[in-house]
Structure formats: structure tokens, C-alpha cells
N, C-alpha and C positions, 0 to 999 in steps of 0.2 A: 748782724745788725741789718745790713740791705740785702734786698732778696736780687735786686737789677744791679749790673757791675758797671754802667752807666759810661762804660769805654775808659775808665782811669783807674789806675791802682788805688788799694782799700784808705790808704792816707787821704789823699786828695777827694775820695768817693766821703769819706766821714765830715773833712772839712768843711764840703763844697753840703752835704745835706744840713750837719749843722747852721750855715748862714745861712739858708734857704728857709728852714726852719723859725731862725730869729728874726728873719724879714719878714714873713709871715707874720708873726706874732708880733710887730713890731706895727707894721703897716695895714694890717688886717685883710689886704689882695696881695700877691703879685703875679706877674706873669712868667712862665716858664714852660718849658717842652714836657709831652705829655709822660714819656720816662721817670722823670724826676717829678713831677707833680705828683704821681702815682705814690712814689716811696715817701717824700715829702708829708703825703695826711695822712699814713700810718703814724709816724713818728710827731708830726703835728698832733696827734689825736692822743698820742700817748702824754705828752706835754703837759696840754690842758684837762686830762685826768687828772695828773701830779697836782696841777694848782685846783683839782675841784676837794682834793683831800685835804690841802691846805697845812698840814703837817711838817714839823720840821725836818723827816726823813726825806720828804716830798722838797720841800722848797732845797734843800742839797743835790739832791739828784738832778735836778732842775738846772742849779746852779753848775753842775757838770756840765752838761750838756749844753746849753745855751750859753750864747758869747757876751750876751751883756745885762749886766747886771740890771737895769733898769728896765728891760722887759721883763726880767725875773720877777719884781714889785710887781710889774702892770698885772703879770698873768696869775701870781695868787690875790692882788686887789680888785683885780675888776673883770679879768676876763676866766678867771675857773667859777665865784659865784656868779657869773651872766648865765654860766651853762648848768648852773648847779640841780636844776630839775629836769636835766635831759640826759638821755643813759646814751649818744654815741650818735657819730654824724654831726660833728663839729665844723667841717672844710665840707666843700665845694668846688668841683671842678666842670669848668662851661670851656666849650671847646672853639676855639678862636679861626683856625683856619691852620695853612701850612707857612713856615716860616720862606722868605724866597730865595736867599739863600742855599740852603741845604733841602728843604722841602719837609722839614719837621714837623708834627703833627705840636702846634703854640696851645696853651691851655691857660685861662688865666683861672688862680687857685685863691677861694676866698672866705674867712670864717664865717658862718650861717649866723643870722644875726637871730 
């Protein structure tokens, strides 16, 4: 599934892309390190394919994946036909600066309207 091992074992690495995934979809931006942002809009991008086929195979698979069920609706109601005449390049990542902290490379990730 992830191609980056994000410094945590594969449990935690699934968990932690899953929420990211449903916040995203949930909230339309957030912000995160450029690691994760990266793996984040493959998996983001595969998502809202699933809601642009709209298909019951599709809203399942969906429903695996994603944590709550009511982003499930929003993303085959309104946000797979938004993209329905666009074949890819769904998300967007604009580069923020370093976190201070650690000195992470911050990216805020957000779907192309």
C-alpha cells in the first residue's frame, strides 16, 4: 500500500494514512509534512476515482477504507461528480516552510476546486 515507511510500523503507518485521507476529504485542506502529504494524494486520488464511478463495488471499497461513513456520502454525492470531467490531479500540495520544531519540510494538501 505505502511506498514511504513514515518511521512507524505498517499498522500505525495504515491507520495514521487512513485519517489523513478522511480529513482531507472531510475538510477539503489540511496540513501535514511533506512525507505524508506525498503518500496521502496517491491514495487521496484513488478515493475520489472510486466516488467518480459511483458504483456499488466502488461505494464498498470506499467504505473499507475510510473511517466515516458520512464522508463516504459527501464523496460519491458531491465531491466524485465535481471531478467527474477531469481524468487526474485531484489534491494539491503548496509548500509552507519548515516546521520549528524538528525542521520538517510543512505542506498544506488541498482538493483542486
Amino acid at each position: 500500500m505505502a511506498y514511504r515507511k513514515l518511521g512507524v510500523n505498517s499498522g500505525r503507518r495504515k491507520a495514521l494514512l487512513r485519517n489523513i485521507v478522511t480529513s482531507l476529504l472531510k475538510h477539503g485542506k489540511i496540513e501535514t509534512t511533506e512525507a505524508r502529504a506525498k503518500e496521502l494524494c496517491s491514495l487521496a486520488e484513488k478515493m475520489i476515482t472510486l466516488g467518480k464511478k459511483g458504483d456499488l463495488a466502488s461505494r464498498r471499497h470506499a467504505l473499507e477504507f475510510l473511517l466515516d461513513e458520512s464522508v463516504v456520502k459527501d464523496l460519491f454525492d458531491n465531491i466524485g461528480p465535481k471531478y467527474a470531467d477531469r481524468q487526474g490531479g485531484y489534491t494539491r500540495i503548496i509548500k509552507k516552510g519548515y516546521r520549528r520544531g524538528d525542521a520538517a519540510e510543512m505542506v498544506v494538501v488541498e482538493l483542486v476546486d
